[in-house]
RORO-335889 format. One record per atom (N, C-alpha, C): residue in three letters; x, y, z. Coordinates in steps of 0.2 Angstrom, whole numbers, plus 5000, padded with zeros to 4 digits. Example, Ala and Ser with C-alpha at 12.3 -4.5 7.8 and 13.67 -1.06 7.14 Angstrom:
# RORO-335889
Ala506649725039 Ala506249785039 Ala506649845039 Ser506449895035 Ser506849955036 Ser506450005039 
***
This chain:
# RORO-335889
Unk548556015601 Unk547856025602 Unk547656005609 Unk547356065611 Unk546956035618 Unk546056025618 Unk546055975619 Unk545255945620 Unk545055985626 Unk544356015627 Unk543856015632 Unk543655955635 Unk543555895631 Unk543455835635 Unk543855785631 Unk544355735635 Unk544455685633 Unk544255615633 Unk544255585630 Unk543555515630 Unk544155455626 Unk544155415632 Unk544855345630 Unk544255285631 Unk544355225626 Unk543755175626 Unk544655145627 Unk544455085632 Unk544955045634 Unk544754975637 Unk544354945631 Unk544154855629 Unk544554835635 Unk545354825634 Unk545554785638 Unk545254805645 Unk544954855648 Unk545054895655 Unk544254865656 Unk543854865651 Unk543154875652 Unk542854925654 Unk543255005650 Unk542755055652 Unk542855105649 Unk542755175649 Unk542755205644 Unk542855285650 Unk543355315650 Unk543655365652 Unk543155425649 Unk543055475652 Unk542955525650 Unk543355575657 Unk543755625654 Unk544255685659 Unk544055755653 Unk543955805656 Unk543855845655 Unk544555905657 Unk544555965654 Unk545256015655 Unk545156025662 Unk544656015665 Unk544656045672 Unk544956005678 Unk545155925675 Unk545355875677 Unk544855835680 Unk544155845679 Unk543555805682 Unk543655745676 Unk543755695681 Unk543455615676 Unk542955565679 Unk542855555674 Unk542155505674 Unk542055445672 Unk542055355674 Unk542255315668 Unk541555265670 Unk541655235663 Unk540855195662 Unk541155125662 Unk540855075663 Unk541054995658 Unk540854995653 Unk541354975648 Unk541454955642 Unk541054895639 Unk540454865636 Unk540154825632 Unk540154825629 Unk540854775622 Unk540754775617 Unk540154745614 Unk540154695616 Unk539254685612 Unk538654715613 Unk538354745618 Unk538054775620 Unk538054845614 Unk538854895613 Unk538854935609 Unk538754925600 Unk539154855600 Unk538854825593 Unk538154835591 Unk537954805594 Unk537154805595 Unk536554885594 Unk536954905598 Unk536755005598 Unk536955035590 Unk537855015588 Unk537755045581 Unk537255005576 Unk536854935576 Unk536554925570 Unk536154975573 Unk535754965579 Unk535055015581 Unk535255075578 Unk535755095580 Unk536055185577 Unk535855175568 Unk535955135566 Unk536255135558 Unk535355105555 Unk534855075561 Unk534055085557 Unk533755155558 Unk534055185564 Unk533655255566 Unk534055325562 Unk534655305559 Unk534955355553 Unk534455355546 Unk534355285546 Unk533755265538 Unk533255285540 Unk532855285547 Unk532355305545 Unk532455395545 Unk532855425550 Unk532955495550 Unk532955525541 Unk533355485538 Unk533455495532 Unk532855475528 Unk532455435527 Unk531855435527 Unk531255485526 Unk531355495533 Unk530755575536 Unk531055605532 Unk531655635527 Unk531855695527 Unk531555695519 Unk531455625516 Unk531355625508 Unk530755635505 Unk530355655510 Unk529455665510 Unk529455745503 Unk529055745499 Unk529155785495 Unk529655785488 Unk529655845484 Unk530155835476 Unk530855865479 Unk531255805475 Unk531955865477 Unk532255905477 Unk531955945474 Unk532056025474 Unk531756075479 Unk531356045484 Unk531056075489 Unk531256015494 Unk531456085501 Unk531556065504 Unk530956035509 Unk531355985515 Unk530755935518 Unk530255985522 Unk529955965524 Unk529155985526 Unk529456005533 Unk529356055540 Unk529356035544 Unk529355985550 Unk528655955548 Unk528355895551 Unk528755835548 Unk529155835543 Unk529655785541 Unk530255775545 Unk530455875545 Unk531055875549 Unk530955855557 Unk530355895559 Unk530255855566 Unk530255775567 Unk530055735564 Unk529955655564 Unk530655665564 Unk531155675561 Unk531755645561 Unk532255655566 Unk531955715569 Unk532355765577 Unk532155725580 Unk531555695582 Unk531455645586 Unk531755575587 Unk531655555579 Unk531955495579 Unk532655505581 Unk533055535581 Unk533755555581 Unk533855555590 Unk533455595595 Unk533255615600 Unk533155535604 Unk532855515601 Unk532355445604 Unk532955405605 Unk533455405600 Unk534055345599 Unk534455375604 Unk534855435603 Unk535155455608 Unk535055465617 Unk534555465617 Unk534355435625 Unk534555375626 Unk534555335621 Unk534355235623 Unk535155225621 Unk535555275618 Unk536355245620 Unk536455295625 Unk536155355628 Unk536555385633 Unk536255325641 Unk535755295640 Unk535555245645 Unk536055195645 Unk536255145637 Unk536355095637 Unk537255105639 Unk537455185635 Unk538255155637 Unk538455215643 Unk538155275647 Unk538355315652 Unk537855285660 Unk537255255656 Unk537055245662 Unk536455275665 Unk535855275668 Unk535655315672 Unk536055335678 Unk536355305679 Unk536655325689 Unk537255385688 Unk537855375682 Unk538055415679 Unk537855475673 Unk537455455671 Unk537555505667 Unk537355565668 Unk537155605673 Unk537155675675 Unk537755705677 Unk538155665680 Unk538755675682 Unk539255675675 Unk539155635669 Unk539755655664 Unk539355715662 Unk538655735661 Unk538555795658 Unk538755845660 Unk538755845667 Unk539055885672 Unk539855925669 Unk540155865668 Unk540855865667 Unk540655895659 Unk540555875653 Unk540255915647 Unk540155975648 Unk539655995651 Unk539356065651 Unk539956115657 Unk540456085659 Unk540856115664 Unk541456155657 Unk541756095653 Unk542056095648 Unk541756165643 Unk541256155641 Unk541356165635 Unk540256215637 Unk540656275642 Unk540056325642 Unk539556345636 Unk539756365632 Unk539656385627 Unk539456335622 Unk539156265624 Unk538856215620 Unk538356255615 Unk537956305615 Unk537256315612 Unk537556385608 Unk538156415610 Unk538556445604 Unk538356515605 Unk538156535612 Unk538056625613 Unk538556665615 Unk539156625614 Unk540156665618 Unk539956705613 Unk539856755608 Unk540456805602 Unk541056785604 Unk541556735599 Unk542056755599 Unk542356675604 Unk541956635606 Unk542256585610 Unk542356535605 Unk542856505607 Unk543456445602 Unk542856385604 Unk542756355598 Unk542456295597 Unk542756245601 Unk542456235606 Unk542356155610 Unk542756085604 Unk543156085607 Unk543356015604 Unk543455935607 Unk543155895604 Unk543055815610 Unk543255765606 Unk544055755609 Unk544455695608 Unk544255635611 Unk543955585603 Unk543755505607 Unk544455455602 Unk544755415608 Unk545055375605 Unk544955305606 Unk544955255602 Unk544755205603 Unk545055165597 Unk544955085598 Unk545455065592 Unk544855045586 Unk545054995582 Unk544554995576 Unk543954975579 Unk543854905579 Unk543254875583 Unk543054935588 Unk543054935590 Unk542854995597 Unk542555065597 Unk542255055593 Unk541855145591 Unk541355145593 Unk541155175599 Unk540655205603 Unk540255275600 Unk539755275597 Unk539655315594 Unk539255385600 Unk539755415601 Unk539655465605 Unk539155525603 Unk539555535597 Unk539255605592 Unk538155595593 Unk538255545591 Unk537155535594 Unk536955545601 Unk537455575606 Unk536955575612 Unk536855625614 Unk536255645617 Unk536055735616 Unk536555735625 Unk537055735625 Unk537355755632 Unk537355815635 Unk537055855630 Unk536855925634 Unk536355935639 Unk535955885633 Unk535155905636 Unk534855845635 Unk534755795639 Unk534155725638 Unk533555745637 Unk533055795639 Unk532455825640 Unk532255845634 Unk532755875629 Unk532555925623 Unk532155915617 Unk531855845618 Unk531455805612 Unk530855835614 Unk530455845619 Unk529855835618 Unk529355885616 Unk529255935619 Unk528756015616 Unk529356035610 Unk529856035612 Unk530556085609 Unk530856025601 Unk530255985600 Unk530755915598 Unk530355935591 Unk529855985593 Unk529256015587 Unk529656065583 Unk529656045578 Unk530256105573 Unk529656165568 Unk529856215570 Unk529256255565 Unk529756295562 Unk530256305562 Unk530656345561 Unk531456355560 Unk532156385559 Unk532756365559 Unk532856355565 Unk532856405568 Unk533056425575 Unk532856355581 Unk532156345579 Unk532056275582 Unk532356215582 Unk532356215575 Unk532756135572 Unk533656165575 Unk533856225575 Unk534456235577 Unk534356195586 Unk534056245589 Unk533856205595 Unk533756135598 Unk533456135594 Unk533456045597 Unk534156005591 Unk534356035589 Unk535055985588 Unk535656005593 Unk535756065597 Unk536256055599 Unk536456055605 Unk536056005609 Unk536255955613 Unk536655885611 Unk536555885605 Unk537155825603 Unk537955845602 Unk538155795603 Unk538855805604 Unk539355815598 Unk538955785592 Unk539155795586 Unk538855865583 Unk538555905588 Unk538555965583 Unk538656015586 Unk538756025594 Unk538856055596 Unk539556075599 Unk540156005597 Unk540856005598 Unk540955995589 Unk541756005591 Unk542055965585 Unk542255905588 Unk542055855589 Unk542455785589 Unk542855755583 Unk543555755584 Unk543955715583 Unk544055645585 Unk544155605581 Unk544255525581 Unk544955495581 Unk545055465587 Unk545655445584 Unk545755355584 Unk546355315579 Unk546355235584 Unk546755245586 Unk547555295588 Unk547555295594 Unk547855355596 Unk548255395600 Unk548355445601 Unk548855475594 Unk549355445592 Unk549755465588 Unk549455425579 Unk548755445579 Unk548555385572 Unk548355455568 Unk548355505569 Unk548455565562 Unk548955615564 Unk548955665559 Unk549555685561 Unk549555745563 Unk549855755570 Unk549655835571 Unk550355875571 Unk549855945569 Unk550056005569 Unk550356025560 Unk549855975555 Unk550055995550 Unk549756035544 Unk549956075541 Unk549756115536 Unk549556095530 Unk549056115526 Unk548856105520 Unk549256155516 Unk549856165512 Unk550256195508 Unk550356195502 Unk550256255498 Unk550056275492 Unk550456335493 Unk550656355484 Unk550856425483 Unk550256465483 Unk549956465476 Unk549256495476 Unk548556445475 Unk548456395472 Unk548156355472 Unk548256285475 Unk547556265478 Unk547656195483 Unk547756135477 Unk548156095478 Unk548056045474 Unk547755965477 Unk547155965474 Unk546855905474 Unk546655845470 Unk546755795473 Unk546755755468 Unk545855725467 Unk545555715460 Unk544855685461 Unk544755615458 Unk544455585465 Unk544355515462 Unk543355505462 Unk543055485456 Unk542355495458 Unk541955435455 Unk541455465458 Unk540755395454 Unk540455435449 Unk540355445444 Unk539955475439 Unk539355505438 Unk539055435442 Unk538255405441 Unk537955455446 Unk538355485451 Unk538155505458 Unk537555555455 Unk537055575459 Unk536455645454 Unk536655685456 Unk537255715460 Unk537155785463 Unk538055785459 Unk538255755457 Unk539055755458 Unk539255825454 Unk538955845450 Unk538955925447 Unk539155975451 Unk538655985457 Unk538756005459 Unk539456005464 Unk539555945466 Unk540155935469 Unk540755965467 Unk540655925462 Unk541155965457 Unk541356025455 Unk540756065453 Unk540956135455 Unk541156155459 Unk541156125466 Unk541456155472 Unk542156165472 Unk542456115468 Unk543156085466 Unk543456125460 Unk542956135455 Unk543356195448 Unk543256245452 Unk543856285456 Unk543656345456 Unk544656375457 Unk544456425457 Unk545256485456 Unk545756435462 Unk545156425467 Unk545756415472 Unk546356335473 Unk545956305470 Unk546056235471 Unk546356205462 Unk546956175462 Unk547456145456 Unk547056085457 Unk546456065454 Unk546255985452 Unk546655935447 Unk546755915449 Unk546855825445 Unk546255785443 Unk545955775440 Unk545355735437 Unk544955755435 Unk544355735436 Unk544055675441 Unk544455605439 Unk544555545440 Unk544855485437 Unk544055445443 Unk543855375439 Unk544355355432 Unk544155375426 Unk544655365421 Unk544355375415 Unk544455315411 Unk544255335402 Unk544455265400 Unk544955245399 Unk545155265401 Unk546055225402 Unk546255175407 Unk545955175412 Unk545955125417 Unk545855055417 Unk546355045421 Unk546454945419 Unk545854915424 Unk545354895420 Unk544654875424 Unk544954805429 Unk545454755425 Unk545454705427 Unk545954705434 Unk546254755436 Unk546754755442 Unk546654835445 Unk546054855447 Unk545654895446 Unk546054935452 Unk546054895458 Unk546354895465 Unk547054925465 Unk547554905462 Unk548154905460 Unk548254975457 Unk547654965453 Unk547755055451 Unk547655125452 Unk546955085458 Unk546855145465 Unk547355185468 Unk547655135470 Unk548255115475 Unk549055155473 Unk549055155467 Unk549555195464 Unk549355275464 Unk548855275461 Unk548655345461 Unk548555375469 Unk548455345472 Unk548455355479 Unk549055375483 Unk549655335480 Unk550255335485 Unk550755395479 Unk550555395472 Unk550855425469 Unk550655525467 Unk550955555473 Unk550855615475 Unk550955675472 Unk551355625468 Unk551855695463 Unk551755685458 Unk551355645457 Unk551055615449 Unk550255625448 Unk550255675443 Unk549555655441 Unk549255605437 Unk548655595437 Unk548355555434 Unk548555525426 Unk548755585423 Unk549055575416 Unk549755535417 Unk550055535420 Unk550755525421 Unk551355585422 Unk551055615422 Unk551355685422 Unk551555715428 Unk552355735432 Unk552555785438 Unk552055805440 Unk551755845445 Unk551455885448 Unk551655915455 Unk551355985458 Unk551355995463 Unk550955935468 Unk551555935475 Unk551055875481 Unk550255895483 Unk549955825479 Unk549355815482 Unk549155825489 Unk548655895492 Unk548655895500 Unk548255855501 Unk547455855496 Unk546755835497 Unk546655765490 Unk546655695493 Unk546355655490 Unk545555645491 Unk544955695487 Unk544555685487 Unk544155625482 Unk543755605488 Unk543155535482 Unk542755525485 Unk542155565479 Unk541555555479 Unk541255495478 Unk540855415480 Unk541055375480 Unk540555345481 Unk540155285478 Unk540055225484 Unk540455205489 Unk540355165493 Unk540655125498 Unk540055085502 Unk540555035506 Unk540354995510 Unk540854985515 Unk540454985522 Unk540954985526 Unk540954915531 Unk541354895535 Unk541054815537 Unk541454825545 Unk541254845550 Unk541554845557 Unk541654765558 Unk541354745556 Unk541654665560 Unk542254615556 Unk542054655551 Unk542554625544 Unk542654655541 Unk543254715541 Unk543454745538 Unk543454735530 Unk543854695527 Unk544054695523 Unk543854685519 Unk543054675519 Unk542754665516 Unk542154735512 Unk542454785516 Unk542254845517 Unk542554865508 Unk542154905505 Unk542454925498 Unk542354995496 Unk542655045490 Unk542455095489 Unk542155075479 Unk542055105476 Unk541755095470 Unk541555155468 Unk542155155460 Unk542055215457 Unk541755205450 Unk541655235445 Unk541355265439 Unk541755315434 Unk541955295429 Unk542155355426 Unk541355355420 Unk541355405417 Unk540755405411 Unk540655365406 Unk541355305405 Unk541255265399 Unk541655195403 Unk541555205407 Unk541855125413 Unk541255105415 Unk541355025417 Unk540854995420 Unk540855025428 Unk540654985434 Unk540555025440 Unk541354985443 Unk541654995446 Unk542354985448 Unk542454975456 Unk542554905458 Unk542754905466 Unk543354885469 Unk543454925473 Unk544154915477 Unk544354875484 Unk544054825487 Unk543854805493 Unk544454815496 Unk544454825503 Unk544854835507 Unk545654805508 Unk545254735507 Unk545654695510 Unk546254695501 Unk545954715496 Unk546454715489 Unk546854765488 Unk546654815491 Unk547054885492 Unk547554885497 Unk547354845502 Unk547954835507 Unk548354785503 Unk548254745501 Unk548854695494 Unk549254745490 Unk548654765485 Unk549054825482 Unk549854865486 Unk549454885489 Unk550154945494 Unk550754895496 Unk550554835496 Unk551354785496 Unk551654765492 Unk550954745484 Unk551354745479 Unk551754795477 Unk551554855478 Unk551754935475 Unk552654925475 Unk552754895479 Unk553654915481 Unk553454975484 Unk553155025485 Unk553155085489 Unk553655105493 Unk554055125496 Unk554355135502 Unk553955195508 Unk553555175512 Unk553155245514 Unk553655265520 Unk553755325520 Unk554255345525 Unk553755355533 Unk554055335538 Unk553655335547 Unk553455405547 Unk553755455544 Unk553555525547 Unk553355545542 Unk553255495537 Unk552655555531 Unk551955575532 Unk551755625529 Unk551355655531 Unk550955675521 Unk550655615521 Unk550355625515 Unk549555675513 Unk549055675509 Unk548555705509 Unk548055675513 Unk547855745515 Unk547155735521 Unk546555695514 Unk546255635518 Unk545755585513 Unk545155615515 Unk544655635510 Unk544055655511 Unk543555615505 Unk543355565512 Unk542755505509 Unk542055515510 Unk541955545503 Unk541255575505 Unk540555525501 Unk540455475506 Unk540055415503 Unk539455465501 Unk539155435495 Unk538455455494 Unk537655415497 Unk537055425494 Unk536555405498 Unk536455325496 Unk536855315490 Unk536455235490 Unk537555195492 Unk537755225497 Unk538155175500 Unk537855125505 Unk538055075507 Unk538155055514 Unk538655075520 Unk538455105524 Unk538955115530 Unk538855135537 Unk539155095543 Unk538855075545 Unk539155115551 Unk539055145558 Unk539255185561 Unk539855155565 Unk540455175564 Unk541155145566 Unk541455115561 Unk540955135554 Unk541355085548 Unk541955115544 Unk541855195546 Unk542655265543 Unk543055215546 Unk543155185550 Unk543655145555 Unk544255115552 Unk543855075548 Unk544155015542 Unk544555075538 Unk544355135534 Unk544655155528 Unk545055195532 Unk544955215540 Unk545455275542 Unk546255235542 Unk546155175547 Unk546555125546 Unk547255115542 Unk546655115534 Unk547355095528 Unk547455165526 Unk547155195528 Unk547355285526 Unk548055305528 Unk547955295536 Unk548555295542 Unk549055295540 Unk548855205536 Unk549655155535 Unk549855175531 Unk549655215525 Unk549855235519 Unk550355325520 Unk550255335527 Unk550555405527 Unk550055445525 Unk549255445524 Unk548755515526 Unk548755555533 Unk548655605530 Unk548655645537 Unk547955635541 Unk547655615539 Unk546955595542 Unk546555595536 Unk545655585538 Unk545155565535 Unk544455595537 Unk544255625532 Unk543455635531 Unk542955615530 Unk542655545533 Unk542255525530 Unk541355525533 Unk541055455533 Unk540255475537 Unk540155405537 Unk539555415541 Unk539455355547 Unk538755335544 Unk538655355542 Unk537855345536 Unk537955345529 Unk537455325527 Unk537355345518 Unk536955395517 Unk537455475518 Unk537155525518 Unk536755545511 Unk536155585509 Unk536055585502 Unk536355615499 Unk536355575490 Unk536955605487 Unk537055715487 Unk536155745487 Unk536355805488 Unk536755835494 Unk536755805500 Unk536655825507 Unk537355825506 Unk537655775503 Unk538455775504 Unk538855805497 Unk538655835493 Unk538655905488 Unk538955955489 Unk538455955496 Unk538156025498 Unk538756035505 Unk538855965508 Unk539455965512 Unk540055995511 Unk540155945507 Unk540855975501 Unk540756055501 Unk540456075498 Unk540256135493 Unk540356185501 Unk540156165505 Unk540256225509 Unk540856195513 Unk541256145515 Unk541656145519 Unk542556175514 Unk542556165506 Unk542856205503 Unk542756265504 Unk542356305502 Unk542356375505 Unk542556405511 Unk542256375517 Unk542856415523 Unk543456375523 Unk543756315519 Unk544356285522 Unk544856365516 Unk544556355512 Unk545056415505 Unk544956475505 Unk544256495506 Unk543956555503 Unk544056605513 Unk543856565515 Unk543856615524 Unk544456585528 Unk544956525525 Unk545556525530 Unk545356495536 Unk544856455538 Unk544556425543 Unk544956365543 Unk545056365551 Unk545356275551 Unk544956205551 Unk545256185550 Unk544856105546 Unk544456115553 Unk544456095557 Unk543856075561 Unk543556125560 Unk543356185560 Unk542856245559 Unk542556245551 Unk543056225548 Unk542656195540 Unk542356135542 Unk542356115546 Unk542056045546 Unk541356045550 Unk541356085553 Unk540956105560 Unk540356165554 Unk540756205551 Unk540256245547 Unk539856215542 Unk540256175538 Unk539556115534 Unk539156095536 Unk539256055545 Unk538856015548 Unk538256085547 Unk538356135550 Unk537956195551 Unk537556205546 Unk537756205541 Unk537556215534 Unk536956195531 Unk537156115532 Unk536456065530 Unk535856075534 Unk535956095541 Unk535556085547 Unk535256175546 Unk535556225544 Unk535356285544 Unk535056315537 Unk535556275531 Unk535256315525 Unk534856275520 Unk534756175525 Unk534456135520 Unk533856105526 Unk533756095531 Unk533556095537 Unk533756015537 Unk534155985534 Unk534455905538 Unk534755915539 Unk534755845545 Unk535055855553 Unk535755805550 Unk535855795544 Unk536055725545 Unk537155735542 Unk536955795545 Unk537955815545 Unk538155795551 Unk537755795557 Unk538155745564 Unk538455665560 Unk538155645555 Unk538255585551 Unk539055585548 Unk539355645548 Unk540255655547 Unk540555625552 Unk541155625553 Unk541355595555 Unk542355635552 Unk542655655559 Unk543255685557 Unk543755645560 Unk544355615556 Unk544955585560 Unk545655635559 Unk545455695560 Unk546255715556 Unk546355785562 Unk546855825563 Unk547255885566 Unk546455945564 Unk546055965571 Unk545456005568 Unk545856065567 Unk546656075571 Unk546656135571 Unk547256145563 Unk547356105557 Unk547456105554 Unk547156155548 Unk547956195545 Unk547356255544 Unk547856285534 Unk547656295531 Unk547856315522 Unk548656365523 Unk549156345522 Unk549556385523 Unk550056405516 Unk549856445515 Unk550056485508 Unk550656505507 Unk551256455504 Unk551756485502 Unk552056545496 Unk552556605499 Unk552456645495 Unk552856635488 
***
C-alpha cells in the first residue's frame, strides 16, 4: 500500500510527522494533553452534530437547516484542532503538502485512485485528524448553508475523513497487509448482536443474503450468562466452529452490531454488550476478554491472519474519539486482520445503513475494503444527508479485496 500522505505521531519525539509521496515533510509538536482535551471537545461537538440531525420523525429525513447546524458545528471544531494541533504558522504549509498529494480531494479525476492517508500512532496517542477540513479552512461560512446534496457534498469535503480513505495504524506492522477476504461462493461471517438495537432488521438483512454464509446472530439462549466473557472469547478465537459447535468454513468477517464503551485513558474498562431475544443484556469489559484469551489455552500463531472485526457501535453507545484503539488492540493480539469501528455513538439507523451499503460494494461490485468503506461513508452524507460517516474509523489493508476461490 502506498499512502499520498504519511502521518507518524511520535509522543516520545514531541511531534507528529506528516511526509507526503512527493517527499514534502512537515512536522508539528506533539501535546498529549492538550490533544486529550480536543478529543472530549470532538466527542461534545459529535453530540451535538448528532443532535442537529434528530430534529423531526424518523422516517424523514433531517431538515436542511438541521443538516446545516451540524456542517457547522462539525466545521467550527475542525478549525479549533487544525489551530490547536497544526498551528496557524504551519498549517498552510501541511495543506499545501495535502493538496500537492492527493489533487483530486473534491473527486472531479473520472477514474483517479482514491487518495489514501496513513496515521500511525500508538493506543493513547490518537490525534483525531479525520475532523480537520485540511482542504479548505474557509468552507463553513456562505457554503456552510446546505440547501441541497451537492452542497452538503461540498462542504464536507474538505475533511480528511471524507475526502481520503484514512487508514489507522498502532504501529506500522499492527494489521495485516495484503490480505484477501476468501470464500468459494459465499462469504462467511460470523454475527454477534444486540437485539434491542431499532434498526437491527435492517442490518441484518444486509447480512441474509446469497452472498454471504452467516453464523448467527449469537447470543442465544444457550449462553452461559455467568462467564459471559469467556464465551465471547471462544466464539471469537474459534474460526472453524460455529456457534452450534458444529465444523464450518473460516470465519473472514466477525461482525457485531453492539453497544459498547470505549475508555482512552483506561482501556480496560472499555466494554462491548450483547442481547440475544430471551437473554438479559451481556457485558464483556476489555480487560475480562483480555483474561479469557489466556485462560482459552489458545495457541494464536505470529503470522495468523484471522477475521477482519467490524464494530459497529450503535446510538445509545458511549465512544469516545481514539477509543476503536482499546478494541483494535486486543483484536491485533488475537490474530484479526484489522478493525471497523467508530469514534461516536453513531445512530442506530446511520449505522444499518453503513453496513447495508459497505456489504454491497465489498460482495456485490468487488470493491476493495477501503472503497467499501469510503462508499458508506458517501452513502450516509449522499442518500441520508448525515455527515456522521467521517465518525468510522478504519484499521485494516484498504486495499484488501473478496477473493473468490474456484
Amino acid at each position: 500500500m502506498t499512502a499520498a500522505v504519511s502521518i507518524v505521531i511520535e509522543p516520545q519525539d514531541r511531534r507528529i510527522t506528516f511526509t507526503n509521496t512527493y517527499g514534502t515533510s512537515e512536522w508539528v509538536d506533539y501535546d498529549h494533553e492538550m490533544i486529550t482535551e480536543q478529543r472530549r471537545a470532538l466527542r461534545n461537538d459529535l453530540e451535538g452534530a448528532k443532535e442537529c440531525l434528530r430534529a423531526g420523525p424518523s422516517t424523514v429525513l433531517p431538515s436542511w437547516l438541521s443538516v446545516s447546524r451540524a456542517v457547522r458545528l462539525l466545521h467550527s471544531r475542525g478549525r479549533k484542532l487544525a489551530f490547536q494541533i497544526l498551528g496557524p504558522k504551519k498549517a498552510p504549509r501541511i495543506q499545501q503538502l495535502f493538496i500537492e498529494a492527493c489533487p483530486n480531494w473534491r473527486g472531479k479525476i473520472p477514474g483517479a485512485p482514491l487518495p489514501i492517508v496513513e496515521v500511525v500512532g500508538s493506543l493513547k496517542d490518537h490525534v483525531p485528524l479525520e475532523y480537520v477540513p485540511m482542504f479548505d479552512f474557509e468552507v463553513a461560512g456562505e457554503r456552510g448553508v446546505c440547501t441541497c446534496v451537492d452542497d452538503l457534498v461540498g462542504a464536507m469535503q474538505p475533511f480528511l475523513g471524507v475526502s481520503t480513505v484514512v487508514v489507522r495504524r498502532l504501529s506500522r506492522n499492527s494489521v495485516a497487509q495484503g490480505s484477501q477476504l476468501e470464500c468459494a461462493s459465499c462469504l462467511p461471517v460470523k454475527l454477534f448482536y444486540h437485539s434491542s438495537l431499532r434498526y437491527i432488521d435492517e442490518e441484518l438483512g444486509a447480512l441474509h443474503n446469497g452472498l454471504i454464509d452467516l453464523d448467527g446472530p449469537w447470543p442465544d439462549d444457550t449462553v452461559v450468562v455467568d462467564d459471559f466473557a469467556a464465551e465471547l472469547m471462544s466464539h471469537l478465537l474459534s474460526r472453524e466452529i460455529g456457534f452450534n459447535g458444529s465444523p464450518r468454513v473460516m470465519d473472514q468477517i466477525h461482525h457485531l452490531a453492539c453497544h459498547c464503551e470505549s475508555n482512552v485513558e483506561d482501556s480496560e474498562k472499555g466494554f462491548v454488550e450483547l442481547k440475544g431475544p430471551t437473554t438479559p443484556r451481556l457485558q464483556a469489559s476489555l480487560g475480562s476478554l483480555q483474561e479469557a484469551v489466556m485462560r482459552s489455552g489458545k495457541t494464536i500463531a505470529p503470522e495468523a491472519t484471522g477475521p477482519l472485526v467490524f464494530l459497529n457501535a450503535c446510538g445509545t453507545s458511549y465512544v469516545v474519539p481514539g477509543g476503536t484503539a482499546s478494541f483494535v488492540n486486543l483484536f491485533s493480539k488475537i490474530g484479526s486482520r484489522g478493525v471497523i469501528g467508530t469514534e461516536a455513538n453513531v445512530p442506530d439507523k446511520a449505522a444499518a445503513r453503513f453496513a447495508i451499503r459497505f456489504y454491497q460494494k465489498l460482495l456485490e461490485t468487488g470493491e476493495t475494503l477501503g472503497s467499501a468503506f469510503h462508499a458508506a461513508q458517501g452513502s450516509l452524507l449522499r442518500d441520508y444527508r448525515n455527515p456522521l460517516g467521517i465518525a468510522y474509523v478504519l484499521y485494516a489493508d484498504p486495499l484488501t479485496k473478496l477473493l473468490r476461490r474456484a
